[in-house]
PLY file of the C-alpha trace (Angstrom):
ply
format ascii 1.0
element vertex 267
property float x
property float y
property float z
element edge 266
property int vertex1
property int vertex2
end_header
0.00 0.00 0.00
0.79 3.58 -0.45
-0.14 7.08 0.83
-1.45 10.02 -1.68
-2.01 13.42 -0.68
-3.92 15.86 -2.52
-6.57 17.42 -3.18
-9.65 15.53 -4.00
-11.53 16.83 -7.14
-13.95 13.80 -8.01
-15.25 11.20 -6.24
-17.88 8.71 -8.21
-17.85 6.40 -10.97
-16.00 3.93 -9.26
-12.78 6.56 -9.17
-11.03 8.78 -7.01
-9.81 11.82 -8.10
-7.06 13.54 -6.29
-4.60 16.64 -7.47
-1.28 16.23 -6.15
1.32 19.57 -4.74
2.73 18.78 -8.27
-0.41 19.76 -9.65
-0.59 16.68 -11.56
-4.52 15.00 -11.08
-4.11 11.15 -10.42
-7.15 8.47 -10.50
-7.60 5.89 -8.41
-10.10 2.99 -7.98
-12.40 3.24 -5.10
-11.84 -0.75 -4.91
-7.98 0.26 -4.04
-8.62 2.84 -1.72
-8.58 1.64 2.01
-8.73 4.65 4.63
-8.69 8.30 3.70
-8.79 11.28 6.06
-8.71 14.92 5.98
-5.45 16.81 6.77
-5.10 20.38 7.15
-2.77 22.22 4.07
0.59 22.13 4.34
2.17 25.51 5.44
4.54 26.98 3.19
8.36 26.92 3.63
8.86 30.37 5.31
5.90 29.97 7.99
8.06 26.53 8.59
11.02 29.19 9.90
11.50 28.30 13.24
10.50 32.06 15.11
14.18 32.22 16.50
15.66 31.57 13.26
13.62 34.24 11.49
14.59 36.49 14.27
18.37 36.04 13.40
17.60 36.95 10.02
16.03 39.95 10.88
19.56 41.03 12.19
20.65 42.00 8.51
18.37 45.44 9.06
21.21 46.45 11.53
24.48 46.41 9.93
26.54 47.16 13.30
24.37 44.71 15.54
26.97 43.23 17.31
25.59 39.39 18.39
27.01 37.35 21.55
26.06 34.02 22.12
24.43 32.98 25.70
24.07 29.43 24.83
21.06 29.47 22.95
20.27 32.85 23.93
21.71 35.56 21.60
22.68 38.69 23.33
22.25 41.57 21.08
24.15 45.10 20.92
24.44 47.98 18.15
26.62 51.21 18.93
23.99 53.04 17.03
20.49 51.61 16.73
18.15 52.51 19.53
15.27 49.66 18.66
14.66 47.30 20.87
15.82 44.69 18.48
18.84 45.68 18.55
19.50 45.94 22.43
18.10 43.15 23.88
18.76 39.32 24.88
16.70 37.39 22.59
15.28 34.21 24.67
13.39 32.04 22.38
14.04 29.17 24.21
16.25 27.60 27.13
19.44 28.85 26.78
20.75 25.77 28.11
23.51 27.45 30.22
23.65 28.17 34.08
23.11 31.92 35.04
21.67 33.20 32.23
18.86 35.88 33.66
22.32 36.94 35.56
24.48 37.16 33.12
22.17 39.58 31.03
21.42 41.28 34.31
25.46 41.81 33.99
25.38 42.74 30.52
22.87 45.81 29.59
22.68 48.39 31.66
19.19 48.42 30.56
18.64 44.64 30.68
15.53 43.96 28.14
14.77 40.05 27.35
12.26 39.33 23.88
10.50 36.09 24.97
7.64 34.56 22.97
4.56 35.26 23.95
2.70 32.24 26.24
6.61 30.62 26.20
8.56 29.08 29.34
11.10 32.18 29.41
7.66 34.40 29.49
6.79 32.64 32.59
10.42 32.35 33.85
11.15 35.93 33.74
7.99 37.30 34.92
8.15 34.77 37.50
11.43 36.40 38.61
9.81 40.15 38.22
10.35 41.07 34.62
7.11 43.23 33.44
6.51 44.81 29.90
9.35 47.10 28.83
7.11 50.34 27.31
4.16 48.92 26.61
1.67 45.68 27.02
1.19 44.99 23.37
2.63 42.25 21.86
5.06 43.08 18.56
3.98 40.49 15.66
6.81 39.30 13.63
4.95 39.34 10.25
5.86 37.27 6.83
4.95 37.44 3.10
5.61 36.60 -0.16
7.85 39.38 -1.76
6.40 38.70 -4.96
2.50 38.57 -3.30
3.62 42.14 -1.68
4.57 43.41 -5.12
0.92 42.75 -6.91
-0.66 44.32 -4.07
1.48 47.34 -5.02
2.17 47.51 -8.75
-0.46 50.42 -8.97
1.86 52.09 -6.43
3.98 55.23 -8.59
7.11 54.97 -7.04
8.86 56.75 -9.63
9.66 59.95 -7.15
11.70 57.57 -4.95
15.28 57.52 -4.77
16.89 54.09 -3.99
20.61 53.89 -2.37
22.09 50.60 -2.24
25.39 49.14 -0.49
25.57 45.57 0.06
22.68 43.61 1.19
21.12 47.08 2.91
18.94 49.88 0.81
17.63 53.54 2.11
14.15 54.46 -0.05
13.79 58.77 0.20
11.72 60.98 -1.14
13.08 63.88 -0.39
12.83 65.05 3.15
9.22 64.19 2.95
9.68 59.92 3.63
12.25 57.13 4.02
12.61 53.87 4.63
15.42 50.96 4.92
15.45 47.17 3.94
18.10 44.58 4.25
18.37 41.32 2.17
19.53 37.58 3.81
20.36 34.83 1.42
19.19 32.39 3.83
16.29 30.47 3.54
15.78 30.96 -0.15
16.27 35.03 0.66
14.24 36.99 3.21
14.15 40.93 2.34
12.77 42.90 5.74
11.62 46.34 6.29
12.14 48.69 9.15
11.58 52.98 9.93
8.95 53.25 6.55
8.35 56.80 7.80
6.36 59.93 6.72
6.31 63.48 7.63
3.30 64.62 9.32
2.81 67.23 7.01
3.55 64.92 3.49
1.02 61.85 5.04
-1.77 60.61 3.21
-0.64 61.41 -0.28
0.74 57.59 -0.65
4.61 57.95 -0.06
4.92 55.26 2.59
3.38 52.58 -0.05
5.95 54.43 -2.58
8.52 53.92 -0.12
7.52 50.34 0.36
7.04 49.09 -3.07
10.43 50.63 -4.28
12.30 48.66 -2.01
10.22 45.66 -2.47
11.73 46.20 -6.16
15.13 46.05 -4.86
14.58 43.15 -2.87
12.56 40.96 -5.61
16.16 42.36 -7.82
18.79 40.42 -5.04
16.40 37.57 -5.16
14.25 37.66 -2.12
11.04 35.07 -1.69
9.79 36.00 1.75
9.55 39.97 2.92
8.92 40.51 6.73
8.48 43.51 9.00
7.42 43.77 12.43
4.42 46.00 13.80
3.02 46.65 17.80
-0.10 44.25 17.89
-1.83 47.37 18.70
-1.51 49.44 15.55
-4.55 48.63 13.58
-3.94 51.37 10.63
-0.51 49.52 10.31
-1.86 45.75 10.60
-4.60 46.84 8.22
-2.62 48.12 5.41
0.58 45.32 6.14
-2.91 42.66 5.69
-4.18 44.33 2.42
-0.57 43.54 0.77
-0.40 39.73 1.90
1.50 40.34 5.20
0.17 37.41 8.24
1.89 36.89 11.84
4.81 34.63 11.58
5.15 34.71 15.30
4.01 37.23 18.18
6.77 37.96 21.10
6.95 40.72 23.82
9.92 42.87 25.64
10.24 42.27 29.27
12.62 44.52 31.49
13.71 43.96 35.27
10.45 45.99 37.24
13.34 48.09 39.24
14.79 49.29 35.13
13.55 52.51 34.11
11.29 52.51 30.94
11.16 54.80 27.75
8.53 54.78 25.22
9.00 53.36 21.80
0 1
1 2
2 3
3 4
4 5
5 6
6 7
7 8
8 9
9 10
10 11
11 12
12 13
13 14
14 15
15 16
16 17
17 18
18 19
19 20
20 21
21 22
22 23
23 24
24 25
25 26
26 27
27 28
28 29
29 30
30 31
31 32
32 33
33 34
34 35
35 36
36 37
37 38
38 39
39 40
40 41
41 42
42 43
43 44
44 45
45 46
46 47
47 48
48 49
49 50
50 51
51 52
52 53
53 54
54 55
55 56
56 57
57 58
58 59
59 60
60 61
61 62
62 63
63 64
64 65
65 66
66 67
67 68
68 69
69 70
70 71
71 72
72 73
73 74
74 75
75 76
76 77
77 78
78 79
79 80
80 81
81 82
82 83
83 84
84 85
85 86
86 87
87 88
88 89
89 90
90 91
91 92
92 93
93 94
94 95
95 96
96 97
97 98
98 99
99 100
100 101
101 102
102 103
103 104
104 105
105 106
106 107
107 108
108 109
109 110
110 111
111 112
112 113
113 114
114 115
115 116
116 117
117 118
118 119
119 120
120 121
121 122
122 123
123 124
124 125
125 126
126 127
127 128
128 129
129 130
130 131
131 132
132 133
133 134
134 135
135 136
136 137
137 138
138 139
139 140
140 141
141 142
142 143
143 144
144 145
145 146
146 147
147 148
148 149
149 150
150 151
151 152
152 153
153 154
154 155
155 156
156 157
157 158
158 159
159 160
160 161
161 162
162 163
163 164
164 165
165 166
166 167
167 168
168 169
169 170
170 171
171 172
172 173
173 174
174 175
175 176
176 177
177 178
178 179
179 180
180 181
181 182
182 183
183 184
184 185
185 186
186 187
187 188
188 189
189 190
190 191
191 192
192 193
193 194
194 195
195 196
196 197
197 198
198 199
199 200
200 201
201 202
202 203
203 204
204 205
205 206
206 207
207 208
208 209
209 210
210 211
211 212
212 213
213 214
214 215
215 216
216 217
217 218
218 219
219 220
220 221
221 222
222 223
223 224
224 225
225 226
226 227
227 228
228 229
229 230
230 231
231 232
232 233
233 234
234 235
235 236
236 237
237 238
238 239
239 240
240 241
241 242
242 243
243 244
244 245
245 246
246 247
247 248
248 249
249 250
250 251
251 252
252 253
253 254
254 255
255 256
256 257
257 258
258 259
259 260
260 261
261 262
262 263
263 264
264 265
265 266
């Protein structure tokens, strides 16, 4: 005997018809068929990305991130980048080493942990005292398709943006009126992410974030990116609205703890 999994299309006339992943329909006898059960569909490769790994390739937006292993903790540090990505201990996971909540008590002066939402290090560290670090929202790490991101904008004009390259790291401007930055990481096929898409108060709603975005969404289709991700406060509905509309879904969902006696600055 043998498994088949597909689609079924047909069912009757003494056949089964079932349409493989290849796409190719096979028939098969009802008289040969012995058990058959639904299964749900297979998720694609990128939401297969273990959240930790696709956290390590979100490190490519910060070319001076500075990374320090903890076992399987990964202490993070950037001489210029103020986001919390780039300043904190990310604990996905036991660490697997004696002394870790110490030994990033030792090394921020600002100790922050990211922990996955619901996760044992959530528990551990609150456990211990650890509260949200600004806020109580959650921050959703958030995956597409680059080339599902660029049909939702090809009726975008991003003709007034100006794209500056170096490496695996572009800067979208226009002007002084918005900017934005993505970084490209060969691994896993290619991941292109997205970080600061910003707008001037006094240039917003005339479309230059979505300019912003599909330029460099361009530029990351052109080094041969597959998945595009960016990362949004669970709480910013006009954000998770729009990021929805062009094919973006939550890849994972993690939160920012800090030590309850550490002093705390809004995003």
């Amino acid at each position: 005997m043998t498994d088949l999994l597909g689609t079924c299309e047909a069912w009757g006339d003494g056949v089964v018809v079932v349409r493989t992943e290849g796409g190719e329909p096979v028939v098969v006898p009802l008289a040969d068929v012995v058990s058959g059960k639904p299964v749900p569909p297979r998720a694609s490769v990128r939401d297969r990305v273990p959240a930790r790994t696709a956290q390590l390739r979100g490190a490519a937006l910060f070319p001076d991130l500075v990374t320090t292993p903890l076992g399987d903790w990964v202490l993070r540090d950037s001489p210029t980048a103020t986001a919390r990505r780039a300043t904190s201990v990310l604990a996905f996971g036991p660490s697997g080493v004696e002394g870790d909540v110490e030994a990033v008590l030792a090394h921020y002066a600002r100790p922050v942990a990211a922990v996955l939402t619901g996760s044992a290090e959530d528990d551990r560290f609150t456990g211990l005292g650890w509260g949200p670090e600004s806020r109580d929202a959650d921050t959703l790490f958030q995956v597409a398709g680059t080339a599902q991101v660029a049909r939702a904008l090809r009726a975008v004009d991003d003709g007034a943006v100006v794209v500056e390259a170096a490496g695996g790291l572009a800067t979208a401007r226009v002007g002084d009126a918005a900017s934005g930055v993505a970084a490209h990481c060969e691994d896993g096929g290619g991941w292109v992410g997205f970080r600061s898409i910003e707008v001037a108060p006094e240039h917003r709603r005339r479309g230059l974030g979505l300019a912003v975005m599909a330029a460099l969404v361009g530029w990351g289709a052109e080094q041969g990116a597959t998945t595009a991700y960016l990362q949004v406060v669970a709480d910013n509905e006009p954000a998770l609205a729009l990021y929805e509309r062009l094919g973006f879904r939550t890849h994972h969902r993690y939160r920012y703890l800090t030590p309850a006696a550490a002093p705390t600055t809004p995003r």
